[in-house]
matplotlib code that plots the C-alpha trace (Angstrom):
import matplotlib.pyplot as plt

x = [18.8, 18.2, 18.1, 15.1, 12.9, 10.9, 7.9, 7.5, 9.2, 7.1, 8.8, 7.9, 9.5, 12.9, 12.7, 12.8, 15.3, 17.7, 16.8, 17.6, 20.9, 22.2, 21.0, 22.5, 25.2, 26.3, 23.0, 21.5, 18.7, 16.3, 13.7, 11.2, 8.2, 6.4, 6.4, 9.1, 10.3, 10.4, 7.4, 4.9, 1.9, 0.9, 4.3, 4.6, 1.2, 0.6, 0.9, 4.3, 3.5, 5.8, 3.4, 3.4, 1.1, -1.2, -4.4, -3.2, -4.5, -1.8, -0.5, -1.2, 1.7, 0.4, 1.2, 4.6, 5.7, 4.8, 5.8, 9.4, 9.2, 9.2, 12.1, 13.7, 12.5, 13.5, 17.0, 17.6, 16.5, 19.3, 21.9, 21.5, 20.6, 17.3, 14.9, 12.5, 10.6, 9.6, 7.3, 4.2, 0.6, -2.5, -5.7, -8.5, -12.4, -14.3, -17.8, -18.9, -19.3, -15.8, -14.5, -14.8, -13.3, -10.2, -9.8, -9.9, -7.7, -5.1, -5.1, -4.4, -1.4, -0.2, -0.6, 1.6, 3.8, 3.8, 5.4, 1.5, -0.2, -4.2, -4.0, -7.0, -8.5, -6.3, -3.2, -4.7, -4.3, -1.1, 0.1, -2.7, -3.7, -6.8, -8.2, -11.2, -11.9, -12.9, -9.9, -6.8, -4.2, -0.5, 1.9, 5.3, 6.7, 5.1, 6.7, 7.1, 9.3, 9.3, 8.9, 10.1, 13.6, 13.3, 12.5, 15.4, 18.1, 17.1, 17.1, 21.1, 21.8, 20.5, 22.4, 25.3, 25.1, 24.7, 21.2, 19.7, 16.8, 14.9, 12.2, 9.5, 9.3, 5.9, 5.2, 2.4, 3.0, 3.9, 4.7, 6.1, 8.1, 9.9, 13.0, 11.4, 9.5, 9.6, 8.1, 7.8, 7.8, 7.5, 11.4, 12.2, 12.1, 13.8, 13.6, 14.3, 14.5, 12.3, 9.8, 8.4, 4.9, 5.2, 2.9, 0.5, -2.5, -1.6, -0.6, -3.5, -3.6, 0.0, -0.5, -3.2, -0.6, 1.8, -1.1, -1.3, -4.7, -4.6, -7.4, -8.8, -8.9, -7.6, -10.4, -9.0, -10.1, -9.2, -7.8, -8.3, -6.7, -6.5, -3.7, -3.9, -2.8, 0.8, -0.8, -2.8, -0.2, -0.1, -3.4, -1.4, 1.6, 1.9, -0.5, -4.2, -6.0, -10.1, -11.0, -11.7, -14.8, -13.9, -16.9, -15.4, -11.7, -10.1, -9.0, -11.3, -10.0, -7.0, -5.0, -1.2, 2.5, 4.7, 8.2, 8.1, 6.4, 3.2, -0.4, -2.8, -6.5, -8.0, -8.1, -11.4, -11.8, -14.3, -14.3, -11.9, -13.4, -9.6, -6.8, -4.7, -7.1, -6.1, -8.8, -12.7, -12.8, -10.5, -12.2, -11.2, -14.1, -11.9, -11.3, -15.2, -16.1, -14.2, -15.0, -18.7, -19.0, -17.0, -19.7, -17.3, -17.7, -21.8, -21.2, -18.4, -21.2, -24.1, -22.5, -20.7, -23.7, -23.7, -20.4, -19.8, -22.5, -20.9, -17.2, -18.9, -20.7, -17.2, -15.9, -18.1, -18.8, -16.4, -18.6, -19.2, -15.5, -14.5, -17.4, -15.7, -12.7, -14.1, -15.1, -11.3, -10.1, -13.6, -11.5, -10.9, -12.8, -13.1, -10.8, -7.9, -8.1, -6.8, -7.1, -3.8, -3.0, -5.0, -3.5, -4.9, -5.0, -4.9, -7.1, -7.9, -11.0, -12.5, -15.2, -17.0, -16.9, -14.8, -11.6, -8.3, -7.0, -3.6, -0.9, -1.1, 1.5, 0.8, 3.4, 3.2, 5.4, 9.0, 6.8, 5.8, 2.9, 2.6, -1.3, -2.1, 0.1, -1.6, -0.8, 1.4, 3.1, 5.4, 6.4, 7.1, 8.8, 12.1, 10.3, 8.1, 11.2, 13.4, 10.3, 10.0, 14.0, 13.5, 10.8, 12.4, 15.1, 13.1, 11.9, 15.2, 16.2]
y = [-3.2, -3.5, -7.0, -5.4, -2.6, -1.6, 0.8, 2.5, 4.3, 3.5, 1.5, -2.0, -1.0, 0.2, -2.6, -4.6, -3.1, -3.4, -6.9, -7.2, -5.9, -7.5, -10.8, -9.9, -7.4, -7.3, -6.7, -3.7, -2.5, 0.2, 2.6, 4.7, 7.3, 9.3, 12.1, 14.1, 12.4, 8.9, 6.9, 9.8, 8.4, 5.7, 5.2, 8.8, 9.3, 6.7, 6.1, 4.8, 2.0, -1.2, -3.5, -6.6, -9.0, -9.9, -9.0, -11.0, -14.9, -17.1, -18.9, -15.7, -13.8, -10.6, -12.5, -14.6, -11.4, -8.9, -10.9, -11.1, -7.6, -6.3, -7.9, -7.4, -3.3, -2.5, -4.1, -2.1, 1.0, 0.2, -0.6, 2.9, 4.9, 5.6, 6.7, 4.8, 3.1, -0.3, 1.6, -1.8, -0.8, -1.7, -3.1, -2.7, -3.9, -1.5, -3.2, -6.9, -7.8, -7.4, -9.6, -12.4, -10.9, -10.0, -13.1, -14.6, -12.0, -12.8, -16.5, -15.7, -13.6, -16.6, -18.6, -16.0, -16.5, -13.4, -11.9, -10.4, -10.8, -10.6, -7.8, -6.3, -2.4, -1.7, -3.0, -1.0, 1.7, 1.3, 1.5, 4.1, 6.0, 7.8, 4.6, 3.4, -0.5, -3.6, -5.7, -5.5, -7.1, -5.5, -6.4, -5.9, -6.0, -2.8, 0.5, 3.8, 5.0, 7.6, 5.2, 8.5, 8.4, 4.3, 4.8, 7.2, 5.1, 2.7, 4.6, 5.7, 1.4, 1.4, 3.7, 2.8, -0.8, 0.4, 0.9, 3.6, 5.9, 7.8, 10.3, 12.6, 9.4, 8.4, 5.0, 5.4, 2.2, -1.4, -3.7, -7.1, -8.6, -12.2, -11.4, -8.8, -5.2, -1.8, 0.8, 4.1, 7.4, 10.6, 10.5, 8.3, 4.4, 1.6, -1.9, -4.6, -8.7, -8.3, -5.9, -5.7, -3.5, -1.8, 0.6, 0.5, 3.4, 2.2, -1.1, -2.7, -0.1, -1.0, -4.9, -3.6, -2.3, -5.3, -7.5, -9.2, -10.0, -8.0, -10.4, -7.1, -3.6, -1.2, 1.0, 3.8, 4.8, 7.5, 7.6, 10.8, 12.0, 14.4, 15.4, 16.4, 19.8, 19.5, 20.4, 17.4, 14.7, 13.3, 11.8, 9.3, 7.2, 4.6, 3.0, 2.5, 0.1, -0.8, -4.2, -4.6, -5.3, -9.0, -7.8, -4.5, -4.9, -2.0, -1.4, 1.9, 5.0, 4.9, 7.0, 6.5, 8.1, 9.1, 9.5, 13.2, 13.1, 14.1, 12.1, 11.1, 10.1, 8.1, 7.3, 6.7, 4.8, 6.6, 6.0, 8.1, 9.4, 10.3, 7.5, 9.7, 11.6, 13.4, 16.4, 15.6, 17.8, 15.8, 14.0, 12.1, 11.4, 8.7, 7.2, 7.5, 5.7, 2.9, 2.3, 3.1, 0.5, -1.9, -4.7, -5.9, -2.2, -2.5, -5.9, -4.5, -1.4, -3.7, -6.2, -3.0, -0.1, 0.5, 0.4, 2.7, 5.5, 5.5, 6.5, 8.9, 10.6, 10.1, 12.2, 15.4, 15.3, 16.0, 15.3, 12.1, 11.2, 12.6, 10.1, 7.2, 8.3, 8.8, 5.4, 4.5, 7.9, 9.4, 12.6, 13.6, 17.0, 18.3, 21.4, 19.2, 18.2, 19.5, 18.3, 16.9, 14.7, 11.8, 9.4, 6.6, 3.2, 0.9, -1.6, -4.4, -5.6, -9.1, -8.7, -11.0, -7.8, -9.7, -7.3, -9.5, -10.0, -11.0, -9.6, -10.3, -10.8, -11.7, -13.1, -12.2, -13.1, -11.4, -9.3, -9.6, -7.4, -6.3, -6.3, -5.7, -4.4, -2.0, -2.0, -3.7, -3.7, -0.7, -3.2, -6.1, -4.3, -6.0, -9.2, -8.5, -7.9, -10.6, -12.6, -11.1, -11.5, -15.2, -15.5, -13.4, -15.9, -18.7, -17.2, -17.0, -20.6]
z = [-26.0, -22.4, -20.5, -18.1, -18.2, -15.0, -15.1, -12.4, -9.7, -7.3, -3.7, -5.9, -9.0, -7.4, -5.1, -7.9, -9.7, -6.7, -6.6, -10.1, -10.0, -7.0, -8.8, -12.4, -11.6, -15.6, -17.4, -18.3, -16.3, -17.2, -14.9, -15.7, -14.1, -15.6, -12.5, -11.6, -8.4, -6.9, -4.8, -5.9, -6.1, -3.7, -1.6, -0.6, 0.5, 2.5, 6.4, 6.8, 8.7, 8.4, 8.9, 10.8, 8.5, 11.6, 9.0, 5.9, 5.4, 6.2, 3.7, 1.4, -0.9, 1.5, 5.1, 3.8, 2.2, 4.9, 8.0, 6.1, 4.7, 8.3, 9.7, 6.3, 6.3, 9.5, 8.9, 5.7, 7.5, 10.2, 8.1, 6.2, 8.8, 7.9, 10.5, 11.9, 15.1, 16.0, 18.2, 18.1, 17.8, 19.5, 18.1, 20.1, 20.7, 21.7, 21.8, 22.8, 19.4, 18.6, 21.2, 18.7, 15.5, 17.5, 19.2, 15.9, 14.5, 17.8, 16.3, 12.6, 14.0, 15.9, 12.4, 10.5, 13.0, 14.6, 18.5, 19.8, 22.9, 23.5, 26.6, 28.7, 28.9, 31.6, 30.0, 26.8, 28.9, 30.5, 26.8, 25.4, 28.4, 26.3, 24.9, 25.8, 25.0, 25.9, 25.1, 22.7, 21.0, 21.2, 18.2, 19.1, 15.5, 13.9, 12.7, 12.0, 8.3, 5.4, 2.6, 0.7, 2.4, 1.8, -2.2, -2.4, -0.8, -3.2, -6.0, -5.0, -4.8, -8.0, -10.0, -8.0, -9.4, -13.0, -13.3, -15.7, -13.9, -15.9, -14.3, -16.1, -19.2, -19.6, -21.5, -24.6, -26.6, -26.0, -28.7, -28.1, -30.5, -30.8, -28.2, -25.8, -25.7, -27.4, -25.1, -27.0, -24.5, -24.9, -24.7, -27.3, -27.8, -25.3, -26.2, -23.5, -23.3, -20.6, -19.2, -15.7, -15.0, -11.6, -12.8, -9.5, -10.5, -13.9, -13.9, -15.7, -18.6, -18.8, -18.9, -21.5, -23.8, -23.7, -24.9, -21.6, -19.7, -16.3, -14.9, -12.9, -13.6, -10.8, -9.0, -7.1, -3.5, -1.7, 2.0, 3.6, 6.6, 9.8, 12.1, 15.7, 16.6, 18.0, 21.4, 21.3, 20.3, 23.6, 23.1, 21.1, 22.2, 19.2, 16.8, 17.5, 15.3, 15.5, 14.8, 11.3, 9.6, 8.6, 5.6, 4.7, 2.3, 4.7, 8.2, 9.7, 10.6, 13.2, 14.9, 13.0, 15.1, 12.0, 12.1, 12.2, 15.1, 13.6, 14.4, 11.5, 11.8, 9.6, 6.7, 5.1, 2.1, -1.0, -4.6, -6.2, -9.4, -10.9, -10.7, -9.1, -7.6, -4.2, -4.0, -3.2, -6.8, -8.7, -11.8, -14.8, -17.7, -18.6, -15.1, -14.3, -17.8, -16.8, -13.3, -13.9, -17.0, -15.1, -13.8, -11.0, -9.6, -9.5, -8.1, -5.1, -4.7, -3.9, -1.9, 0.1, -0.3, 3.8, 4.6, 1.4, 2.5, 5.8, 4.3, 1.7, 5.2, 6.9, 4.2, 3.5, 7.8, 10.0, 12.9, 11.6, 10.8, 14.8, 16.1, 14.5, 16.1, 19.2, 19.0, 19.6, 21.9, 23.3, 24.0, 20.6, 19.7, 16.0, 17.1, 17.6, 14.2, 11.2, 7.5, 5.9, 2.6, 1.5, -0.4, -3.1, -3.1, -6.4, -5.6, -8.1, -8.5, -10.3, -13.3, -10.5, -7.9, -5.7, -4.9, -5.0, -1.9, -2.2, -4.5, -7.9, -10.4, -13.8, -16.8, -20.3, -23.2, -22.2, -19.5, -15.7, -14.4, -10.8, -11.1, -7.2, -4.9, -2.5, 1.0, 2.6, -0.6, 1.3, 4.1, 1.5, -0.8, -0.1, -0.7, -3.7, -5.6, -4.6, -6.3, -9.3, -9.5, -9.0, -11.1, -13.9, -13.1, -14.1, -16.8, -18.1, -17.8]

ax = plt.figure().add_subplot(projection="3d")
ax.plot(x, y, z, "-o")
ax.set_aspect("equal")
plt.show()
């Protein structure tokens, strides 16, 4: 029998299995995924941003955990030589009616505690030369990473403390019993003391299976994404960031610097009709049963229909998409962009249509549930699992 079980090898799960055996270096820890390589679902596709929490409510699992994550990210990355920049980003206004929602956004950063400064156009533009604004707020702390290159270093920490990894082993049954889990694969039975659900795209299914109440079922959307033609990089220095719509749940398309030196647009955010969905043509009759007899999805549908038709325009019109962009850089044409990877977020949403906002973690007899972990569940990754190690700990005791 194993002391813990993590499914999922996602960045949360290995996270947490690092955590785990740095905090009990003799037990005997178990991994698995279903795909065929680490962080391939909703880590690998996304934007590689180490965020700095400036968006989060303070207080909030999301701005504790993200403002530490960063510091705690980018000092992982140095101390294993994994690349990376702490290149900052801006966020900009770029009509009067902004000017309010980023002065208010300037003073949650300030409450989360974090090194920003409110700037003008013209310092916009000594930093962004081809944006076009009002006013902006510069955070010093963001960056640049391949969560890819992040999820396999700490993979190689895990098995190097002991820990069993096991890829392509997809979980079909969970039965709990009076001193832990059985999880029956397609590769054979495991049983642990303890099991923890990093499932992300599948995590409430998963809590499903153990018997536990997820309190939210995951509805996937799907970011999708341009790149700038290498001869048009120069149109973007760092990281440029709208001011959100404090009404919408997501951020609006930006402009994103990877690490490879690359520039991505977007994303927008559509209802993905296939959990792991990464094609406009990708479709699940299963999936699309359960969002669309899911009340909390009519409820998010109403209370969102604008701002949805505009993202579901965004996405079948690139005109419209590059006019959102322009909004940011006016000299962005549709020839200087070309279509590249989207990725999918797990978002988990309230019976109530109220999306949860923070991360949520749920416990279960012998069993811990990562129930919401979207972005910047990358950034906090470090942090998310030291938590689960000290709750697990307390569990324990």
């Amino acid at each position: 029998m194993y002391d813990f079980a993590i499914v999922g090898g996602g960045i949360v799960g290995l996270a947490t299995a690092m955590a785990l055996c740095q905090r009990y270096p003799q037990a005997k820890l178990l991994l698995l995924e279903k795909e065929s390589q680490w962080a391939f679902h909703q880590t690998g596709n996304n934007s590689g941003v180490i965020h700095s929490g400036i968006y989060y409510r303070p207080g909030s699992f999301k701005a504790k955990f993200c403002h530490d994550g960063c510091r705690s990210m980018v000092a992982f990355c140095r101390e294993h030589g994994i690349a990376h920049e702490v290149c900052g980003k801006v966020i900009v206004a770029t009509q009067a009616n902004e000017l309010l929602q980023l002065d208010n956004l300037f003073q949650r950063g300030l409450a989360n505690g974090l090194q920003i400064a409110k700037i003008s156009a013209e310092e916009v533009k000594e930093i962004e030369p081809h944006v076009q604004c009002l006013a902006g707020i510069r955070v010093f702390s963001t960056g640049i990473v391949s969560y890819r290159q992040v999820c396999q270093k700490y993979a190689e920490i895990v098995r190097d403390r002991g820990g069993e990894l096991l890829l392509n082993t997809k979980v079909e049954k969970i039965t709990p019993t009076s001193d832990g889990q059985i999880l029956e694969t397609d590769r054979g039975t495991f049983s642990t003391r303890l099991l923890i659900n990093c499932g992300g795209l599948q995590s409430d299914r998963l809590a499903k299976l153990g018997n536990v109440d997820p309190q939210a079922q995951i509805v996937p959307f799907r970011g999708e994404y341009y790149e700038l033609k290498p001869e048009k990089r120069d149109l973007v220095k760092t990281l440029i960031y709208p001011v959100p719509n404090p009404n919408f749940p997501f951020l609006g398309v930006h402009f994103t610097k990877m690490i490879d030196g690359s520039v991505h647009a977007g994303p927008n955010a559509v209802l993905s009709l296939k959990r792991e969905g990464y094609k406009k043509t990708d479709f699940d009759l299963k999936d699309m049963a359960e969002i669309f007899s899911y009340p909390g999805f009519w409820k998010l549908a109403a209370k969102h229909a604008n701002e949805g038709i505009q993202e579901i325009i965004r996405s079948f019109s690139k005109a419209a998409f590059v006019r959102s962009l322009q909004q940011l850089i006016p000299a962005v044409q549709a020839d200087d962009l070309v279509p590249t990877h989207a990725g999918v977020r797990a978002q988990a949403l309230q019976p109530n249509g109220q999306l949860v906002d923070d991360f949520l973690i749920v416990k279960g007899q012998h069993s811990v549930h990562v129930c919401n972990a979207p972005s910047p569940a990358a950034t906090s990754s470090l942090e998310i699992g030291k938590a689960i190690a000290a709750e697990v700990n307390l569990m324990l005791s």
